[in-house]
C-alpha positions in Angstrom: -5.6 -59.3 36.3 -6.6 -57.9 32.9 -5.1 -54.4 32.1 -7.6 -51.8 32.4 -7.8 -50.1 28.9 -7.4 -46.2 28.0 -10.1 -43.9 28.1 -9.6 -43.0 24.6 -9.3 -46.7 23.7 -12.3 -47.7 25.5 -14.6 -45.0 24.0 -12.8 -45.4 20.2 -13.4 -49.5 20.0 -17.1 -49.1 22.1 -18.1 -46.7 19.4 -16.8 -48.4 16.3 -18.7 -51.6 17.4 -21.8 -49.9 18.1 -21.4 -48.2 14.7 -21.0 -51.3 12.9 -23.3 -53.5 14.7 -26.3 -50.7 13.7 -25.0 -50.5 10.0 -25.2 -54.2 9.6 -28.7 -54.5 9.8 -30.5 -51.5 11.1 -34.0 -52.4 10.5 -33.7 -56.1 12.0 -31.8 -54.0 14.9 -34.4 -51.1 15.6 -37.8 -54.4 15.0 -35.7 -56.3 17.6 -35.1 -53.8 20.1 -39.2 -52.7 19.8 -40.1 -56.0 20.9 -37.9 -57.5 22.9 -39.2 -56.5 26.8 -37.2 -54.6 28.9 -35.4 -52.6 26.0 -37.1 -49.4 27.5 -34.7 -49.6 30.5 -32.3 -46.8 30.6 -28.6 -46.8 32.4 -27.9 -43.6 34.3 -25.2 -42.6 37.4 -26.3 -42.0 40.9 -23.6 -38.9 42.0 -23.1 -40.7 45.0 -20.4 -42.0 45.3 -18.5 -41.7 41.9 -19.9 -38.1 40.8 -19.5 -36.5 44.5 -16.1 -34.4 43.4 -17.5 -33.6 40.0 -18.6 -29.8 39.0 -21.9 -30.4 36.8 -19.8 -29.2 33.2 -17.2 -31.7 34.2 -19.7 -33.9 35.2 -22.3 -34.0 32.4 -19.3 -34.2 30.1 -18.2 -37.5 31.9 -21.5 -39.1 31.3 -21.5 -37.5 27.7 -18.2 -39.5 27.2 -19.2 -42.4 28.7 -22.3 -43.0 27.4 -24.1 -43.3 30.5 -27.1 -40.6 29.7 -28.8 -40.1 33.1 -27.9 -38.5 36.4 -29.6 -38.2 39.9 -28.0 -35.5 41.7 -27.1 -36.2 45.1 -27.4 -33.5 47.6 -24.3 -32.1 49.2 -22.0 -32.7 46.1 -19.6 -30.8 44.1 -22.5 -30.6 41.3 -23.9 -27.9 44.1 -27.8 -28.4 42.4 -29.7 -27.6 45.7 -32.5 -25.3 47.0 -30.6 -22.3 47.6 -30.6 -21.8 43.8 -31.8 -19.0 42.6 -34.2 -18.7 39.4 -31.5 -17.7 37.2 -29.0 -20.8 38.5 -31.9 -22.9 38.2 -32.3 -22.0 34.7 -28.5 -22.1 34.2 -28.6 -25.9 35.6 -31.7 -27.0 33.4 -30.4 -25.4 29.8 -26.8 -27.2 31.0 -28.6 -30.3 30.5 -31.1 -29.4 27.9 -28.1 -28.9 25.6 -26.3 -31.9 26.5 -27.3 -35.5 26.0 -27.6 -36.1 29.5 -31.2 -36.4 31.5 -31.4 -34.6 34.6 -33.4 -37.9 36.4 -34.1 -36.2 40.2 -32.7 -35.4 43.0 -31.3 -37.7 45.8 -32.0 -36.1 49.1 -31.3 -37.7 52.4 -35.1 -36.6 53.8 -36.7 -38.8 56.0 -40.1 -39.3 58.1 -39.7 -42.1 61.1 -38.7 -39.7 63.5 -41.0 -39.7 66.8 -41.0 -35.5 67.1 -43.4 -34.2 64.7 -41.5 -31.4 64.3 -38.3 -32.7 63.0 -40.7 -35.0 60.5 -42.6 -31.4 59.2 -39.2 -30.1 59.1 -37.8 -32.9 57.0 -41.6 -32.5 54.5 -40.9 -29.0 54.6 -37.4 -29.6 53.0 -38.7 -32.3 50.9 -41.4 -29.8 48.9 -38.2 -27.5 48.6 -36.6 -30.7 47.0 -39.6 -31.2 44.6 -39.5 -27.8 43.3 -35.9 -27.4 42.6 -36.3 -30.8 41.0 -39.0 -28.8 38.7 -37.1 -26.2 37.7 -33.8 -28.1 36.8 -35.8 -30.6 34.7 -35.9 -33.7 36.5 -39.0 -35.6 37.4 -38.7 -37.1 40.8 -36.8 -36.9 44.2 -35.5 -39.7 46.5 -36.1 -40.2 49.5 -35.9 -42.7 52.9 -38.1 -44.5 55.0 -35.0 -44.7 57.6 -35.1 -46.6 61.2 -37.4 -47.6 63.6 -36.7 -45.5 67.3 -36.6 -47.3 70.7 -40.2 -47.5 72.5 -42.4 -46.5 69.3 -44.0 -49.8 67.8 -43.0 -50.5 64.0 -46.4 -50.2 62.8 -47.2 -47.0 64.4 -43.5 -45.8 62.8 -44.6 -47.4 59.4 -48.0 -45.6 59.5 -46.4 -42.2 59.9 -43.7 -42.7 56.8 -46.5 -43.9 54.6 -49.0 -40.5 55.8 -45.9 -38.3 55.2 -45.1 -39.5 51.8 -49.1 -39.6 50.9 -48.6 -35.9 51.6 -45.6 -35.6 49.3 -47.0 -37.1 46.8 -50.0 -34.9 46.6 -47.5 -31.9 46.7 -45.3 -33.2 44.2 -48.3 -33.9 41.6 -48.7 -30.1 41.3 -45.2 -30.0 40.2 -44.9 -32.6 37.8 -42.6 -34.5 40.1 -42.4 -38.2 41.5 -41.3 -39.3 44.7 -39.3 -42.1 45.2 -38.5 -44.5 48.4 -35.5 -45.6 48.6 -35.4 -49.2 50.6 -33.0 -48.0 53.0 -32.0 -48.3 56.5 -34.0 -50.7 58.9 -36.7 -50.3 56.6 -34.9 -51.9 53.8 -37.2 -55.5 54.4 -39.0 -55.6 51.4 -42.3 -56.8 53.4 -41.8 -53.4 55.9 -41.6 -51.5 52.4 -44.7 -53.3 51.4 -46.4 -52.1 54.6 -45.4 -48.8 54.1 -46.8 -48.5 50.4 -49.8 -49.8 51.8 -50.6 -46.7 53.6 -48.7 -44.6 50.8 -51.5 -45.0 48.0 -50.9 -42.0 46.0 -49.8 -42.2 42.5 -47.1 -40.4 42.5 -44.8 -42.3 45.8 -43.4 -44.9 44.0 -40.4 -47.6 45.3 -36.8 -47.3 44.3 -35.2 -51.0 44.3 -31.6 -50.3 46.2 -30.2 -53.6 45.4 -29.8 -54.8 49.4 -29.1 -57.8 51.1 -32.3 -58.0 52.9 -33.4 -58.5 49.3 -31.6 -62.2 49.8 -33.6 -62.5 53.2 -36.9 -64.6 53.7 -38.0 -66.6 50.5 -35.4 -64.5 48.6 -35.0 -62.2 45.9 -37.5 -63.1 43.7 -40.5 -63.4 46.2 -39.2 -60.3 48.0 -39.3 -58.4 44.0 -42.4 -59.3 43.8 -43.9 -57.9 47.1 -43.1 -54.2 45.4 -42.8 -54.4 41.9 -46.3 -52.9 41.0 -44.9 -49.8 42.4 -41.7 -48.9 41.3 -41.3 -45.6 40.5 -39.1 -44.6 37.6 -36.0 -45.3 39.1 -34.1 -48.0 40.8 -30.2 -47.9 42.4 -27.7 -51.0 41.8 -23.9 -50.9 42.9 -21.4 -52.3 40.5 -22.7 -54.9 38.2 -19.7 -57.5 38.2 -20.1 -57.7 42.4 -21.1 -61.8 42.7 -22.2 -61.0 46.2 -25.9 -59.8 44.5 -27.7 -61.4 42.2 -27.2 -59.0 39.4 -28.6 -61.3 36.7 -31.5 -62.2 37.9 -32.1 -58.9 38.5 -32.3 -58.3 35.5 -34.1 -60.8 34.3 -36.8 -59.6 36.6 -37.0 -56.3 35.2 -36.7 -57.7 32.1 -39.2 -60.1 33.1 -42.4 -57.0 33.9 -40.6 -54.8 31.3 -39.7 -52.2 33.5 -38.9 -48.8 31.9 -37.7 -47.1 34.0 -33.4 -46.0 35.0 -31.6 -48.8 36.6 -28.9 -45.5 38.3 -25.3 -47.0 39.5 -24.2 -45.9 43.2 -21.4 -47.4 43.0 -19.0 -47.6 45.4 -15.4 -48.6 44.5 -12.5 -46.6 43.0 -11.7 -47.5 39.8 -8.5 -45.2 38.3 -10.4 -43.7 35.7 -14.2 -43.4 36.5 -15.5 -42.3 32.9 -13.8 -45.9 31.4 -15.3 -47.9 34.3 -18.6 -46.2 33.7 -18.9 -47.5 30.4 -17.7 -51.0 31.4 -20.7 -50.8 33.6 -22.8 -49.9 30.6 -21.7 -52.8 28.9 -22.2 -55.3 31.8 -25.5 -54.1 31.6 -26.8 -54.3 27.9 -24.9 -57.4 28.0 -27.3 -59.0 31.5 -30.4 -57.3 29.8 -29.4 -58.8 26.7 -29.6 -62.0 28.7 -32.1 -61.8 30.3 -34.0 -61.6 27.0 -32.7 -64.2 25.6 -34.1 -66.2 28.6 -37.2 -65.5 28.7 -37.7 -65.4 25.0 -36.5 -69.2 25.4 -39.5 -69.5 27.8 -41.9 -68.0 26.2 
């Protein structure tokens, strides 16, 4: 096993070849990177689980370090962004970020509409809207959220209906704010031809599909077919676990996104527990320009 290196190694030796790899030819560089597709992706951190125990200074200055310059803010966590801010805290949160390098991407609630009581579902909308606007007033854009299960004695379809009404409502809400909402495949909804159906009722604009990187993605005709069942409506962010995991197809992936140009944050929930988390984040960055990079190459072969 290769010896993880230091934190202050890893960041010195990433940023002196960055450095020189820009002052070699920066014009060739900057033309290349306009036109290759898929070079509008960005590489952010879901704070679930690797940013759960991290304060938000200690950890936007982790991202800082690392270079991984986008967050979605789980709910629950150490980072404490939540509804029960007031104005002031919410202003505190948003110029935290505003001064940093860091872009506040959304929030990642746990809300959820396949329950069969209408009452928990227009509790769960209820907390939802109170998502959207916190997500306002921090800076993000968006806010995750889950299709869930399907309940004993209520047919799929009728379940599927009912997530796809509810997030058409969200969506309407969260277009006054500025905000996206975003379905995470998840749960026993994570089939990609369930999510389908459910974005078939979901129309509006702004309910868009976060990719979760599942193994139901492998089911059916596989990966690629199952992709393509949802890719016209992605939203602006998608969730993959460690990059170097050979269990997922993690290339071609990425040569799928690559593939539609998607421009959207590819945001690690990763799950391990590496010794130092800022040095393994930036290994993940550089699994990742390296498989875009790829990916290019690839299709600019077929092409």
């Amino acid at each position: 096993m290769k010896k993880i290196a230091s934190r202050r190694t890893f960041l010195r030796t990433g940023a002196a070849a960055t450095t020189g790899a820009l002052l070699s030819s920066p014009s060739a560089l900057l033309r290349s990177a306009l036109t290759q597709p898929g070079s509008s992706m960005k590489f952010g951190l879901v704070t679930y689980l690797w940013g759960q125990d991290w304060d938000l200074p200690t950890l936007i200055r982790n991202c800082a370090a690392s270079k991984v310059l986008g967050v979605e803010l789980r709910t629950t966590h150490a980072h404490k962004v939540e509804p029960s801010l007031n104005a002031t805290q919410r202003k505190e949160v948003r110029k935290r970020f505003a001064d940093s390098p860091v872009t506040m991407v959304g929030i990642g609630s746990n809300e959820r509409y396949d329950n069969p009581d209408p009452a928990v579902v227009a509790k769960a909308i209820a907390a939802t809207k109170a998502f959207i606007k916190l997500s306002h007033d921090v800076g993000g854009t968006g806010v995750k959220v889950k299709p869930d299960r399907f309940h004993k004695g209520v047919e799929k379809e009728k379940t599927i209906e009912q997530i796809g009404k509810a997030l058409n409502q969200l969506g309407e809400f969260a277009e006054g704010w500025g905000q996206e909402i975003r379905l995470e495949v998840h749960g026993q909804c994570a089939q990609l031809p369930t999510i389908r159906k459910i974005m078939e009722v979901a129309q509006n604009k702004n309910v868009g599909v976060c990719w979760n990187s599942n193994n139901q993605d492998l089911e059916g005709k596989g990966i690629e077919h199952n992709f393509d069942l949802v890719k016209k409506r992605f939203g602006a962010t998608t969730h993959v676990r460690e990059l170097q995991d050979k269990a997922y197809p993690y290339e071609k992936l990425m040569e799928l996104f690559v593939r539609m140009d998607y421009s959207g944050w590819v945001m690690l929930e990763a799950r391990g527990k590496p010794r130092d988390r800022v040095v393994a984040l930036g290994q993940q960055l550089a699994l990742f320009n390296s498989m875009v990079a790829k990916a290019q190459k690839i299709i600019g072969k077929k092409g």
